[in-house]
C-alpha positions in Angstrom: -8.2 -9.8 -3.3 -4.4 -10.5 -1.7 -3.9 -10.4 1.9 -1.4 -8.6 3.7 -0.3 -9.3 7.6 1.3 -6.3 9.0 4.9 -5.9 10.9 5.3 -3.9 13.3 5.4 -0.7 13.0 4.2 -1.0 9.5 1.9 2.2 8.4 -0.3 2.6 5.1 2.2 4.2 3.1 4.4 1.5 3.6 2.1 -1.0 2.7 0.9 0.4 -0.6 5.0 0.9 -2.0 5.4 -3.0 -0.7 2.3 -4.3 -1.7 2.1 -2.2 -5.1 5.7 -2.3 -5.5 5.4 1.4 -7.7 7.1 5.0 -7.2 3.9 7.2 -6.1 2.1 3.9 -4.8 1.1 5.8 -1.7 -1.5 7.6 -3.4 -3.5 4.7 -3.0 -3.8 4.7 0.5 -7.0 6.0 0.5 -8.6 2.9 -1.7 -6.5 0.2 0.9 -8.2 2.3 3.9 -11.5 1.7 2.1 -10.9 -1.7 1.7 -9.8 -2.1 5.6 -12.2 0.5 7.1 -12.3 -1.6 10.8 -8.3 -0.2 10.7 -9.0 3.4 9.6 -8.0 5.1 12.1 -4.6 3.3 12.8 -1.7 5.4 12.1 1.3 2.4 12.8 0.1 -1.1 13.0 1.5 -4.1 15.3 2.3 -7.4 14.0 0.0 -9.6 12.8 -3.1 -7.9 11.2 -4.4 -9.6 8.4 -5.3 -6.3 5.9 -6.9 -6.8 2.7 -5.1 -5.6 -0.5 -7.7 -4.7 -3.4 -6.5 -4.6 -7.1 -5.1 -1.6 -8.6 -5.0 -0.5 -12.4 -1.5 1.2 -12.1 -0.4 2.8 -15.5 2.8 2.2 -16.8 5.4 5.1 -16.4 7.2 6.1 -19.5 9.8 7.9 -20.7 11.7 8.4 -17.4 15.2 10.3 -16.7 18.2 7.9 -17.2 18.8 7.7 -13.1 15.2 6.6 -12.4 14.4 3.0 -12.2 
């Protein structure tokens, strides 16, 4: 499992697009939560929080329109 210290202001969402570096990456907030449950209920995090990023099976995206990359 990666680790992951937080910036200021940094929220979930955030976290997931840098950490999993994937369009739609956000909808695995809930499995980062799970895997930081002592941070649940933070909604913007100060600097300095060592979160822990589990491993994701992220599918491949095919086929997408031209102006999507």
């Amino acid at each position: 499992m990666r680790k992951y210290i937080t910036m200021q202001g940094d929220m979930w969402d955030m976290i997931c697009f840098r950490e999993y570096k994937v369009k739609g990456s956000e909808k695995l907030m809930s499995m980062l939560i799970s895997a930081n449950e002592e941070y649940a209920e933070y909604v913007k995090f100060s600097a300095g929080i060592e979160l822990n990023i589990p491993e994701a099976d992220i599918p491949a995206v095919k086929n997408l329109p031209p102006w999507i990359d």
